[in-house]
C-alpha positions in Angstrom: -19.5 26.7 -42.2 -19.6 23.2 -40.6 -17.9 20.3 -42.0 -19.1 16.3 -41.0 -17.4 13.9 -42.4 -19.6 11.2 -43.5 -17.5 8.3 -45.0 -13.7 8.2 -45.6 -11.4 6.4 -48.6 -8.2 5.2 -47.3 -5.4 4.0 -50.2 -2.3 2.0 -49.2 0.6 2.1 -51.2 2.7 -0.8 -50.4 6.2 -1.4 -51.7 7.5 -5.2 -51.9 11.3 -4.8 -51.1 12.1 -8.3 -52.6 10.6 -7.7 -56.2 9.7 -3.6 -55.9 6.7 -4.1 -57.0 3.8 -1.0 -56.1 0.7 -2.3 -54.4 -2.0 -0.3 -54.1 -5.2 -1.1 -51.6 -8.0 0.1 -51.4 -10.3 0.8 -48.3 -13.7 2.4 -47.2 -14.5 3.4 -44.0 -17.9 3.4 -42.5 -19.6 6.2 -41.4 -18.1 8.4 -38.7 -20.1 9.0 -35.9 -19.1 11.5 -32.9 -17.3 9.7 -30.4 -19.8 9.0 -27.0 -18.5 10.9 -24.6 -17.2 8.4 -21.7 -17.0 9.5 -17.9 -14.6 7.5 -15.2 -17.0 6.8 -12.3 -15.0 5.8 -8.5 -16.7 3.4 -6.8 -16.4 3.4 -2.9 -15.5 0.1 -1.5 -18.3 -1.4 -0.2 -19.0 -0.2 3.9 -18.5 -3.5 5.7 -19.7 -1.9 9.1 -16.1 -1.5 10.1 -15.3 1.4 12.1 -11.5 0.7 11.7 -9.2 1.6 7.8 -7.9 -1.9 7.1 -6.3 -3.9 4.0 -7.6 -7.4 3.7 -5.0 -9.8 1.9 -6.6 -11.8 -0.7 -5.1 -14.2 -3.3 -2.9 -12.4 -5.5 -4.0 -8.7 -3.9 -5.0 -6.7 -0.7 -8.2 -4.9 -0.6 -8.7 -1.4 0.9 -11.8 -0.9 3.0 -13.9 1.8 3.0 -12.6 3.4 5.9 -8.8 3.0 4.9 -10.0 4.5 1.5 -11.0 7.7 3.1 -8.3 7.8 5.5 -5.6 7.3 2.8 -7.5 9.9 0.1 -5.9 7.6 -2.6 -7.5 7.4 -6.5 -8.1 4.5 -8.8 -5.2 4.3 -11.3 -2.5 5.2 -8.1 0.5 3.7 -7.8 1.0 1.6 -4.4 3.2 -0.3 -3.0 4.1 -2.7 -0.2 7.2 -2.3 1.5 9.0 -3.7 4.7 10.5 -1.6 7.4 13.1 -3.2 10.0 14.1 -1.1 13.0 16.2 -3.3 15.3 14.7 -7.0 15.3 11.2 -5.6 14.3 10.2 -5.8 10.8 6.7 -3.8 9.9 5.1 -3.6 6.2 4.1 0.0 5.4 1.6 0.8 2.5 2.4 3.7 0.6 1.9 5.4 -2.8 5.0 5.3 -5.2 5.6 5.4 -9.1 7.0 1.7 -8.9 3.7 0.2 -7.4 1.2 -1.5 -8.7 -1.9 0.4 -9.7 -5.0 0.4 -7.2 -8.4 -0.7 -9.6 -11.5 0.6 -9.3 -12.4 -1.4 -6.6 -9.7 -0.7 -4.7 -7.8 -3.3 -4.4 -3.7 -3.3 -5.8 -1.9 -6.7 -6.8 0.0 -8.4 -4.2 1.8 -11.6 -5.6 4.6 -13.8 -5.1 7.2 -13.2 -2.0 5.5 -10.1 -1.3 2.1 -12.1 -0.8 4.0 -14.7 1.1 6.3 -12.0 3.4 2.7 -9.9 4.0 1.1 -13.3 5.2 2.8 -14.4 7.7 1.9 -10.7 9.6 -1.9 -12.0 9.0 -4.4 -11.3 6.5 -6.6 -8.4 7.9 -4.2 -5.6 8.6 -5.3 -2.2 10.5 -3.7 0.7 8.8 -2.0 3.6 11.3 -0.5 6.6 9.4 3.3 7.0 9.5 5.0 9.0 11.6 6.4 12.2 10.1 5.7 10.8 6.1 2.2 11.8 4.7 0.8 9.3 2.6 2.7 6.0 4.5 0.6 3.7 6.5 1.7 1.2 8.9 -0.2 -2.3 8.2 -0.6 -4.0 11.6 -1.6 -7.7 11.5 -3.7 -10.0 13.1 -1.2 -12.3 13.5 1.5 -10.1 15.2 4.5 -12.3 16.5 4.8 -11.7 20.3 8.4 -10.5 20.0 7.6 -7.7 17.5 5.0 -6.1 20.5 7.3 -3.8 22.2 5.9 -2.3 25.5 6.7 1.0 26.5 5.9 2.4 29.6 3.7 5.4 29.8 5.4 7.1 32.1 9.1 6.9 32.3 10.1 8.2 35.5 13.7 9.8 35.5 15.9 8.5 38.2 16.4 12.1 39.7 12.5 11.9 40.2 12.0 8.9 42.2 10.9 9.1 45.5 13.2 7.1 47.6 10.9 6.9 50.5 8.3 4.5 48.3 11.2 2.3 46.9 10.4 -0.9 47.8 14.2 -2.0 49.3 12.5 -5.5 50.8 14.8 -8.8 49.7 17.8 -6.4 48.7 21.3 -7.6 50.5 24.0 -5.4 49.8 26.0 -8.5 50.6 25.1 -10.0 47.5 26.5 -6.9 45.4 30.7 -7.1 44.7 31.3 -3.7 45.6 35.4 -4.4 45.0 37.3 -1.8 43.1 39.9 -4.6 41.4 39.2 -5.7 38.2 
């Protein structure tokens, strides 16, 4: 047996507390129809011929490109959030997903407002995205307006004093002279 339901009658009973009078109301429904099924569809950003995953910083948000979509793996209706890392006198924003973000649309793109817009902006406003060390899921945003003082160059090869070869160390305008070599304090 199959049951439809074509029509429905809905009755309100309604007490007024200041006189306790019963009101009744009356109501028809129209007809029920099966709810349309709906489907979700993701949109990819749209492929702006870069070959690098980068956030652009817009007004009030920061847009994902296509490439820092598939790098990251992250869904519409994510929480993500913005965050600022200091190690020494180096301060870096690092993207990541967390429940007390703000959720990334359809487009991809995740609201970005007030101090946070105004910290994030003064690092640029087209960041490239570098994973984390060590924490899946975290990105470093690097700017294109990088202070000088937060560019830290380390040497690739760090050569440990035991290794030096004394007979190449340039000892040319070196006085020992010039060196206190006193054992008083």
């Amino acid at each position: 047996m199959s049951i439809e339901i074509q029509s429905a009658k809905l009755i309100l009973s309604l007490v007024d507390t200041e006189t306790g009078e019963l009101i009744t109301r009356e109501a028809t429904l129209g007809d029920f129809k099966e709810a349309k099924k709906t489907t979700t569809r993701t949109r990819k950003p749209k492929d702006d011929g870069s070959t690098t995953p980068q956030v652009i910083l817009l007004e009030g948000k920061v847009q994902l490109n296509q490439r820092a979509q598939e790098l990251t793996g992250w869904e519409p209706e994510m929480k993500i959030d913005i965050q600022f890392e200091k190690k020494g006198r180096v301060t870096t924003p690092i993207m990541m997903p967390k429940d007390s973000g703000n959720r990334l649309t359809k487009t991809f793109t995740v609201s970005c407002r007030g101090s946070k817009h105004d910290n994030l902006a003064e690092y640029g406003d087209v960041f490239d995205m570098v994973p984390y060390e060590n924490k899946d899921g975290y990105f470093k945003l690097l700017g294109n307006n990088t202070k000088e003082d937060d560019i830290i160059d380390v040497p690739e090869e760090i050569t440990h004093p035991d290794e030096l070869d004394e007979d190449n160390i340039d000892e040319s305008g070196i006085d020992l002279e010039d060196f206190d070599l006193s054992l008083d304090d």
